[in-house]
C-alpha positions in Angstrom: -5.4 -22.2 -26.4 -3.1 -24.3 -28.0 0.6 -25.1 -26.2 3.8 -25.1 -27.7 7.0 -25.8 -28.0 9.8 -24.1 -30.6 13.1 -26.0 -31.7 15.9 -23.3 -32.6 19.5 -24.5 -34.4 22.6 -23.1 -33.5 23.0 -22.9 -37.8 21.2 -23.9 -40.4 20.7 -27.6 -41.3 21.5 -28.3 -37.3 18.2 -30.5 -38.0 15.4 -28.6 -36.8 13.0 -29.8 -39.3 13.7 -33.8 -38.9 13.3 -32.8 -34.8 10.0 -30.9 -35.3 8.5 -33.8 -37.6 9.8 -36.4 -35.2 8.1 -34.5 -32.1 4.9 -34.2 -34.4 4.9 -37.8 -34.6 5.5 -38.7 -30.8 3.0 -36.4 -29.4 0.7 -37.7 -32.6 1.2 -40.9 -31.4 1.1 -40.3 -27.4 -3.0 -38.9 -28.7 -2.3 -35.3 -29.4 -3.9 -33.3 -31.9 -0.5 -31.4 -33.0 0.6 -29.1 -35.9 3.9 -27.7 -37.3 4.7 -23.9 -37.7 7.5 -21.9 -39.4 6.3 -18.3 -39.9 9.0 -18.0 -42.5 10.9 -20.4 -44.6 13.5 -19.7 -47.9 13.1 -22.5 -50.2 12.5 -23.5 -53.9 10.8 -26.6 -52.9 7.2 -25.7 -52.5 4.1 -27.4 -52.4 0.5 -27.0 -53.4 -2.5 -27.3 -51.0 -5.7 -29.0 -51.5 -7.5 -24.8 -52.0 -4.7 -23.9 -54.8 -1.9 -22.2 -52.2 1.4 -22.9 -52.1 3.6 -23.6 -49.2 7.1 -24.8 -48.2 7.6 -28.2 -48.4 9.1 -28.5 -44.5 6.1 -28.0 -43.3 4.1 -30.5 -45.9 6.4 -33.2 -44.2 6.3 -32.8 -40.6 2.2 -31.8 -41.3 2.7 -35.8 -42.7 4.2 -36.8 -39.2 1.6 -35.5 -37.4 -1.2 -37.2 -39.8 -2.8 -34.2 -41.3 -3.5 -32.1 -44.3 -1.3 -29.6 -44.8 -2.2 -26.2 -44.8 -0.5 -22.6 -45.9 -1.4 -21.8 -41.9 1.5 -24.0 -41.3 3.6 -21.7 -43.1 2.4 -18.1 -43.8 5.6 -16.5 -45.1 7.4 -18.1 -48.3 10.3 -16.9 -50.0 11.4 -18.3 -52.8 14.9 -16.8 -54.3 14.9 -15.5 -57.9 18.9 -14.6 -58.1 21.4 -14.0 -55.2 20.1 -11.1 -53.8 16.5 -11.0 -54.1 13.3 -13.7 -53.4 9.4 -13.5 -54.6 7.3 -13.1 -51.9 4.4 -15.7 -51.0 2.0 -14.4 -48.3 -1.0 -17.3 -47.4 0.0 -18.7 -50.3 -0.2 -16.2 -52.8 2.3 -14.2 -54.5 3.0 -10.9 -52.7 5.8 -9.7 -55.5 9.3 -9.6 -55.7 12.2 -8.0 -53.5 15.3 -7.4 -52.8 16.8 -9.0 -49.8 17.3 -5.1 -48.4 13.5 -3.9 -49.2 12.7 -7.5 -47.8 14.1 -6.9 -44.0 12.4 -3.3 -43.8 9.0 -4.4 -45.1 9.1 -8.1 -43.0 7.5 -6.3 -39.8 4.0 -5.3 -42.1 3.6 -9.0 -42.4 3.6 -10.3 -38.8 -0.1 -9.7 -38.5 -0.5 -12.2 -40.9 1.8 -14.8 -38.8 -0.3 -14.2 -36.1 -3.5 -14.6 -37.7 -2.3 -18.1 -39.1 -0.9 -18.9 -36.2 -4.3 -18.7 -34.2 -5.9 -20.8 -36.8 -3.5 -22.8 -35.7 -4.3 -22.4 -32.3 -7.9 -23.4 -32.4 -7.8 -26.8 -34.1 -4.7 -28.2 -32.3 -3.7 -28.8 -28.7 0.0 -28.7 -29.1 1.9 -26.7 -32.2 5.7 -27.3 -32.6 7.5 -23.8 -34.0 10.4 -24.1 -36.1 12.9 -21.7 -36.3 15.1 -20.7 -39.0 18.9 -20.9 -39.3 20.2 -19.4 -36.2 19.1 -16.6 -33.4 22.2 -15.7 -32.9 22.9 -14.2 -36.4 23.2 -10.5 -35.1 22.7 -8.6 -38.2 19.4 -9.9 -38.6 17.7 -9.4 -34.8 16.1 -6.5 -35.7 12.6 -6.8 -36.0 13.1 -10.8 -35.8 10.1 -12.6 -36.9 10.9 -16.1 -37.2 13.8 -17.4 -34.3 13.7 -15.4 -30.5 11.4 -12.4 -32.1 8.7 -15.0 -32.9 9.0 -16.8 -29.5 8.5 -13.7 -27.3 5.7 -12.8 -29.8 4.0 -16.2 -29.3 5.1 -16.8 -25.7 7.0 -20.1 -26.7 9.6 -22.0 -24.9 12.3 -22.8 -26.5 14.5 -26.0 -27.2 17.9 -25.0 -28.5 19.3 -27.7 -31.2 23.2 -28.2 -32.2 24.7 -29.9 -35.0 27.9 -32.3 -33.5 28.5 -33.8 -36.7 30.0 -30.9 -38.2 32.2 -30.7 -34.9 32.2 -27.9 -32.2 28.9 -28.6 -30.6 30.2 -27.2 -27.6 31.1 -23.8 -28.9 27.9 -23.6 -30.9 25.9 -24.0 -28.3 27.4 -21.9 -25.6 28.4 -19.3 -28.5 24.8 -18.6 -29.4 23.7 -18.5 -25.4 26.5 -15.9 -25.2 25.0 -13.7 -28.2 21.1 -13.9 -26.7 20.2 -11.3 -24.2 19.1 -12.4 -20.8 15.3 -12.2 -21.4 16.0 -14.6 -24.4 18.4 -17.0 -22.9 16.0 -17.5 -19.9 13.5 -18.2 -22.6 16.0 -21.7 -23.5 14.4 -24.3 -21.6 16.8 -27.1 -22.9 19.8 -28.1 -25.5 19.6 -31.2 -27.9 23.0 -32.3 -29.2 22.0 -33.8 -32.6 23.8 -36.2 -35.1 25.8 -37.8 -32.7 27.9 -41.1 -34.0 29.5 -42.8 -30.5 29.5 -43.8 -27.5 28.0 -41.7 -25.4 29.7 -42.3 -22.7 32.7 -40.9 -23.6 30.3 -37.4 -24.2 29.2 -37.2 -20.8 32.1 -35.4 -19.3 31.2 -32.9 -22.1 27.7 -32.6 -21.8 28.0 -32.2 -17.9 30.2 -29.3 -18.7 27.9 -28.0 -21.2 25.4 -28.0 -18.5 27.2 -26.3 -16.0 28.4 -23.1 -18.3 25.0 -22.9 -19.7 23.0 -23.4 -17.0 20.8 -25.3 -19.1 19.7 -29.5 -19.0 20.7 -31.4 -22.3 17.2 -33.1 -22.8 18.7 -34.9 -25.8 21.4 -36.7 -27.6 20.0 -37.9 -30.9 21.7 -40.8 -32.7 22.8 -40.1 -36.7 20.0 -41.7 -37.9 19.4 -43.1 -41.6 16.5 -41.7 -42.0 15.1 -41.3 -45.6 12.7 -38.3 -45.5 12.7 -34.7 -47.3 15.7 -32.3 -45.2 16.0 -28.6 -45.6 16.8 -28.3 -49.9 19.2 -25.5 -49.8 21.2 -27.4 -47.6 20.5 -31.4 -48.5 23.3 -33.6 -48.8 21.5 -35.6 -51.9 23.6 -33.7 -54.1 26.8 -35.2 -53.6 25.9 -38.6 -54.6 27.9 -39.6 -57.4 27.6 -43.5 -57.3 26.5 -44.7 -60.5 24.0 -47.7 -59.5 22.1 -50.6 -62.1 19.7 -47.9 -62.9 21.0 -44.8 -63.4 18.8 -41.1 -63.1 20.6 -37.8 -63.9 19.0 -34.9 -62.5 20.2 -31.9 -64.2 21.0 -29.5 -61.3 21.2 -25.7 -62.6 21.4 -23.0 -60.7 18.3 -22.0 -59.9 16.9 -25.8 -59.6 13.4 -26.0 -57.8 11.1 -28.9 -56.3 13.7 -31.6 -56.5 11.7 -33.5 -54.1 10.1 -34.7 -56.8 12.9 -37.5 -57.6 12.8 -38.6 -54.1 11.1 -41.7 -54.8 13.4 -42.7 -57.0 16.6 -42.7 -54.4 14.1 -45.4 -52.3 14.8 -48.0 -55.0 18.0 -50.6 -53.6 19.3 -50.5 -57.0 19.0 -47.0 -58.6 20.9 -44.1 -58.1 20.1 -40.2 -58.4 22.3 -38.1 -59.5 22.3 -34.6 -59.5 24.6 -33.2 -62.7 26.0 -29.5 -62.7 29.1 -30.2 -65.4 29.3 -32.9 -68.6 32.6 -34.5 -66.8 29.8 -36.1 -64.2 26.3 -36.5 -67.0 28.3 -39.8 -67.9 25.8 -42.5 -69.6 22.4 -42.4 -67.6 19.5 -44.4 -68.2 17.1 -41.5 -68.0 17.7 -37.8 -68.0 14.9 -35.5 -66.2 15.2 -31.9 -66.6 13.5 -30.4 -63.0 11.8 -27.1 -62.6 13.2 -23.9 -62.1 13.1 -20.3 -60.6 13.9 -19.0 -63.7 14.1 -20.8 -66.7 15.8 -18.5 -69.4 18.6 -17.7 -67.2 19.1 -21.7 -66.4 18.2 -22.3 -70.0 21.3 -20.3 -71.0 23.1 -22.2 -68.4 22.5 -25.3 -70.1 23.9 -24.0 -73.1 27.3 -22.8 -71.6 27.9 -25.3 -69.2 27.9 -27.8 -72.4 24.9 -29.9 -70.6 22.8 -29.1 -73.6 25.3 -30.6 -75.7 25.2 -33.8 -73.6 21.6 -34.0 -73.8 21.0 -33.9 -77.7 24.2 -36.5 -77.8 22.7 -39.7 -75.8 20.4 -39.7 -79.1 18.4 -42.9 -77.2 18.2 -41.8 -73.5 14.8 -40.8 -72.9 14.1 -37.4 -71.4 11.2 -36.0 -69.1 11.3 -32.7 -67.9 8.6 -31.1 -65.3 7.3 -27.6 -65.4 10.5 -25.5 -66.3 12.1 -28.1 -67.6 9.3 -29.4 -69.9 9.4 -25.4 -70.9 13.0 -26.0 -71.7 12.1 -29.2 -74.2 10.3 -27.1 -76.9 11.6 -24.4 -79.4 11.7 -21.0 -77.9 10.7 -19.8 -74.4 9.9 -16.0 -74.1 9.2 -13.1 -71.4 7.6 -10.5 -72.8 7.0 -8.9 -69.5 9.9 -9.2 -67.8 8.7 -12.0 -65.4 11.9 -13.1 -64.9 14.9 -11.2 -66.6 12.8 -10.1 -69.8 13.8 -11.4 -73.5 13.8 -14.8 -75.1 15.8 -17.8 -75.8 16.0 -20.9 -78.0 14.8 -24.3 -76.1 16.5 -27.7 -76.7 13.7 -28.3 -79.8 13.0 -31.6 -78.9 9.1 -30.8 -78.9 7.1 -28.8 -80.9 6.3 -26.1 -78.3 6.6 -22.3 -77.2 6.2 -20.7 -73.8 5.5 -17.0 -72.9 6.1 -16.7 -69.4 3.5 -14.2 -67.9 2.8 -12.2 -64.4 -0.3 -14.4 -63.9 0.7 -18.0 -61.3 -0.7 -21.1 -62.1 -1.0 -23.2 -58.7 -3.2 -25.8 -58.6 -3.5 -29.4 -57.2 -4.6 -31.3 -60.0 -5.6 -35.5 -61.5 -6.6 -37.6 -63.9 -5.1 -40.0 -66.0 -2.3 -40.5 -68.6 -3.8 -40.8 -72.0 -2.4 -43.7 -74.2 1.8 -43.0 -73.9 3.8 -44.5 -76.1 7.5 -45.5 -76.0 9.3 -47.1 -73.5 6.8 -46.1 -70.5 3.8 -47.0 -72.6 2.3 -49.2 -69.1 2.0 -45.8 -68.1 -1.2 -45.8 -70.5 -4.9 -45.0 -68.0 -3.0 -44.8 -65.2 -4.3 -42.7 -62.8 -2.0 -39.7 -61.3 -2.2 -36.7 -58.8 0.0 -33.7 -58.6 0.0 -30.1 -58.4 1.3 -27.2 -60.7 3.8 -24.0 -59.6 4.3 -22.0 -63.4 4.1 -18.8 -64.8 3.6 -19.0 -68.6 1.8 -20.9 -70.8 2.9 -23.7 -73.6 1.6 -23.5 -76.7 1.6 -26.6 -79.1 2.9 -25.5 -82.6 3.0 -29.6 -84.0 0.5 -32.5 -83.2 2.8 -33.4 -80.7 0.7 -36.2 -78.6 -0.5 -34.9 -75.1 0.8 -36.8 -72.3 -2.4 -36.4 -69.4 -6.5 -35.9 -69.3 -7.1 -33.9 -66.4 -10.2 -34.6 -64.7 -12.1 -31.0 -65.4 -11.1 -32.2 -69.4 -8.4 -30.1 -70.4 -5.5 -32.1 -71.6 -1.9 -31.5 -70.4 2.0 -32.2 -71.2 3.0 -34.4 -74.0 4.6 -37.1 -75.3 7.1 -37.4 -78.5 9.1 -40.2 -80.3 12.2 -39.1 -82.6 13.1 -41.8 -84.3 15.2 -41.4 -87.5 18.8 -42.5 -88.7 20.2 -40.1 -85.6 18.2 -40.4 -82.9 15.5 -43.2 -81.0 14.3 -41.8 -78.3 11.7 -40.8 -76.0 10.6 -37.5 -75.0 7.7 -37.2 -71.8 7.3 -33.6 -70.5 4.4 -31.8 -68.2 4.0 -29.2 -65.6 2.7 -31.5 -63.0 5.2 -32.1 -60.0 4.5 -35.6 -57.5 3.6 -37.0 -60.4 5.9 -39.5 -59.5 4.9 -40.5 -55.9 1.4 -41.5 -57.2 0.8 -45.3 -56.7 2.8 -47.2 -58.7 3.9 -44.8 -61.6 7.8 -44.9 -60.2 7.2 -48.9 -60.2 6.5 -48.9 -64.5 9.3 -45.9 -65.3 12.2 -48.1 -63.5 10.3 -51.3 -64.1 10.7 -50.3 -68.0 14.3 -49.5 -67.4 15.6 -52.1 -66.1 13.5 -54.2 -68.8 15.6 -52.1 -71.4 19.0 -52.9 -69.8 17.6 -56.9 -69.8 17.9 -56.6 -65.6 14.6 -58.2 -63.2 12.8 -55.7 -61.8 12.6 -57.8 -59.2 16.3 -57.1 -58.2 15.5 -53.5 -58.2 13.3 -53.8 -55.6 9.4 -52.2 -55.6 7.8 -50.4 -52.8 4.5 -48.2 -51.6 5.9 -44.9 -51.3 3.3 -44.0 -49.1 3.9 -46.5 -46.4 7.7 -46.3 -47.4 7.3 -42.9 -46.0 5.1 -43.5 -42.5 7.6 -46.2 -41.9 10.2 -43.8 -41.8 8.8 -41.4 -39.4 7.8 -43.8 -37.2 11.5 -45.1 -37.4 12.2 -41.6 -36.8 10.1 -41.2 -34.0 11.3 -44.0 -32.2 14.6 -43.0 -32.8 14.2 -39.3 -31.2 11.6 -41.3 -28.6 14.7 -43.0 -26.8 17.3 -40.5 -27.0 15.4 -37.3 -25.6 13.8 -36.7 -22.4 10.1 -36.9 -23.1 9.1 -36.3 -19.9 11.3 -32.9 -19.7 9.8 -32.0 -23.4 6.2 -31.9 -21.9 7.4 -30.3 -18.7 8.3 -27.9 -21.3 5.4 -27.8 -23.0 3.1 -27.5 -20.2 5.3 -25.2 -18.5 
């Protein structure tokens, strides 16, 4: 039987998830066979797995760390919002329906078979599996029938590591204020505290944390250093957002409302000289060098969005930016985009028109892991021509091509996908890329050619923008994390914890 060892945050965004990657990585490293687990996780950022099932992308990173394939084990419950008071349901991976945040907590306590059941797959292919929590266990309107913080730890016998946040100030009270709200049974189950995101000297903590101690009756095994670490954090809560530097090469992100997978511009934010920026007004779209429309939760309602907010406007003005939009937002490129059965909130509504397309959402979900190659592409990314690429697809509807609009990919089972379109006339130049693949962009060097070819267009050396392997760009980083967590946590107390 596997051991373990569960990381719980005083809040959400305390850094559970960089913690649980990082101890994935240790104990990968120190020759254990380890796996992450988060029985429950709300996010829009999901991922595809190798058998067609879709997961949080959390989990896809720290199952990275510990040097495995990711698997919908790792994460059995899914919720993905749909507006502000309700989520679709993902059980295993597939789509369980939609509810309301109210229906949600009543029916939650049918699924914990399930949790188990992945959990004990789990169990026997790994020695060691680290358990994420989910905001805090402290929140005490929703400790009934708990299945993902203290409920899930007495379910799975775990010990417990407590995690709080000091950059956004009052570690103290977090940590002894969300002691005070657990009952006995569950503060006994506490077998240490982690002050994270500390920037100092930590000397001048140590009167602090020996007070800390001594009310909580509980060892800090940890104070954890800010670190600049560059890897995926928790999306509802990611401080990405609020970059507004405007760098050589510049990327605008639309960011509506109901924005999902924006991981997939990660790779982008690596390069020294290129900025990301994620746009929810015209006052900030400014003059980028490529616009990307991302996917979305629902894409009428953000479509209709675009339209008020005056982003659409902004669009279809910067006549000679070239676009690319993924899933919803290669949906939102063509003429019209219907729901004929409600999938989302019913009706229909006019696209931007830049492509010759129509989508009908329907109930059915596409989700697939799929490659191939890019047919020949024209237009300012034309090096993207036969290159190879790997991605997966999250989308319910289907596009139809109304025009002889040029497809964009060859898949490898022969279908053809996405497309490509050049508007040239007294108006307009530009280029228009658009496809339901997301990760498209992490594969080998396809990131290298689209900045490559920007900075070509603003006469800059892509040599000053700097070029990288994603891939190794992205072990480096946990090892740097690794280390990082290595010598500023008690290892020896974490397995004493473990093997307790």
């Amino acid at each position: 039987m596997a051991k373990t060892i569960m990381v719980q945050g005083t809040m959400s965004n305390a850094g559970k998830s960089l913690l649980v990657a990082a101890l994935c990585r240790i104990l990968k490293q120190d020759g254990y066979k380890v796996a992450p687990f988060k029985s429950q996780n709300m996010a829009l950022n999901s991922y595809i797995t190798e058998d067609g099932l879709e997961m949080g992308r959390a989990q896809v990173m720290q199952a990275e760390a510990a040097k495995i394939k990711p698997s919908v084990y790792m994460n059995p419950i899914l919720l993905k919002p749909t507006n502000d008071v309700g989520s679709q349901i993902i059980v295993n991976g597939k789509v369980l329906g939609n509810m309301k945040a109210v229906d949600y907590f009543k029916y939650k306590v049918k699924l914990i078979p399930e949790i188990k059941k992945a959990f004990s797959k789990l169990e026997e292919l790994y020695d060691v599996i680290i358990i994420e929590g989910a905001g805090s266990p402290a929140e005490i309107n929703l400790r009934e029938n708990d299945i993902v913080n203290m409920g899930l730890a007495e379910m799975l016998d775990a010990p417990v590591i407590l995690v709080g946040d000091i950059d956004r100030g009052g570690v103290f009270a977090q940590l002894i204020g969300t002691l005070i709200l657990l009952d006995s049974k569950e503060q006994d189950r506490i077998k240490g505290l982690v002050i994270n995101k500390f920037r100092g000297d930590k000397d001048i903590l140590q009167p602090g944390i020996e007070m800390l101690e001594e009310k909580s009756k509980k060892k800090v095994v940890g104070v954890i250093p800010y670190g600049n670490i560059k890897l995926e954090d928790e999306d509802s809560l990611t401080n990405k957002f609020d970059n507004k530097l405007q760098k050589a090469i510049d990327i605008v992100v639309i960011k509506y409302p109901r924005m999902s997978n924006f991981t997939d511009f990660d790779v982008f934010a690596k390069y020294e000289n290129v900025s990301v920026r994620f746009v929810d007004n015209s006052r900030e779209f400014k003059n980028p060098d490529l616009i990307v429309l991302p996917g979305t939760k629902s894409t009428i309602a953000d479509m209709k969005w675009l339209r008020e907010s005056g982003l659409e406007a902004k669009i279809l003005k910067n006549s000679k930016t070239p676009i690319w939009g993924i899933c919803g937002g290669y949906q939102m490129l063509g003429l019209e985009i219907e729901d004929p059965l409600g999938v989302e909130s019913g009706g229909k509504i006019n696209g931007l028109g830049l492509i010759q397309t129509k989508t009908v959402l329907s109930n059915e979900k596409t989700t697939r892991q799929v490659q191939g190659n890019f047919n020949k592409v024209q237009g300012i990314f034309e090096k993207l021509s036969n290159k190879d690429f790997k991605g997966y697809e999250i989308h319910m509807g289907r596009t139809e091509f109304l025009d002889s609009d040029v497809f964009l990919l060859q898949k490898q089972d022969g279908t053809q996908e996405g497309v490509y379109k050049k508007i040239k006339n007294v108006q307009e130049n530009r280029d228009i890329y658009g496809t339901y693949v997301h990760g498209i962009f992490d594969y080998e060097d396809i990131s290298d050619i689209i900045i490559e070819q920007l900075s070509k267009e603003k006469g800059l050396s892509f040599d000053e923008i700097q070029q990288f392997d994603y891939s190794d760009f992205k072990e480096k980083e946990y090892d740097k994390l690794a280390d990082l967590v290595r010598k500023n946590i008690d290892m020896e107390e974490i397995y004493n914890i473990i093997n307790s």
